[in-house]
C-alpha positions, 0 to 999 in steps of 0.5 A: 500500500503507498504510503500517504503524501501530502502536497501543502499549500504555499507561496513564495515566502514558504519555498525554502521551508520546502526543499525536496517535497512536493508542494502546491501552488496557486499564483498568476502567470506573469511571464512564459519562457519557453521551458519556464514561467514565474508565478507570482505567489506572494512573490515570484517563482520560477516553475520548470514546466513539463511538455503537458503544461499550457498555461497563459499569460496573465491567468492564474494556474496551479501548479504540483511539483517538487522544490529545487534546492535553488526554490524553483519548482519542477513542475509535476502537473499544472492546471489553467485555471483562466481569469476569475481567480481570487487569489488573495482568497487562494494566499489566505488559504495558504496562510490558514494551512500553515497557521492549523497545520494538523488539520491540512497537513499529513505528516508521516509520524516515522 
């Protein structure tokens, strides 16, 4: 049986807290380079795409994806999610995360 994981929620101020796990994230595309875009998260990020992403300028997106040592994102899945995005309803959610961990949070009691 796999073993159960847990992808928190976060932003640009958690990403050094998160090296080597998979997190989410839901931030505003403000640029596309080729095989890289920054979100801005409560600040940017760098995410790493992979071939199954199409995100676009100027939409929110969340993405799934594991934190480089250098606190870009290798992106594991993403998601389009358009223009009506709240986002700072999606920062809130991240703070509320963070503030009531155990509620949110599976950590592995190993």
């Amino acid at each position: 049986m796999a073993e159960p994981t847990s992808t928190p929620r976060i932003n640009a101020q958690y990403l050094d807290s998160y090296v080597g796990r998979n997190v989410t994230i839901v931030g505003k595309v403000t640029q596309l380079r080729g095989e890289s875009a920054i979100l801005d998260a409560d600040g940017p990020i760098t995410a790493m795409l992979n071939r199954d992403s199409h995100l676009s300028n100027g939409n929110a997106a969340q993405i799934i994806g594991k934190v480089n040592p250098d606190l870009s994102i290798k992106v594991l899945t993403s998601k389009d999610l358009g223009t009506g995005v709240d986002l700072k309803l999606a920062s809130a959610v991240v703070e509320a995360t963070h503030n009531f961990k155990p509620l949110f949070v599976y950590e592995s009691t190993n």
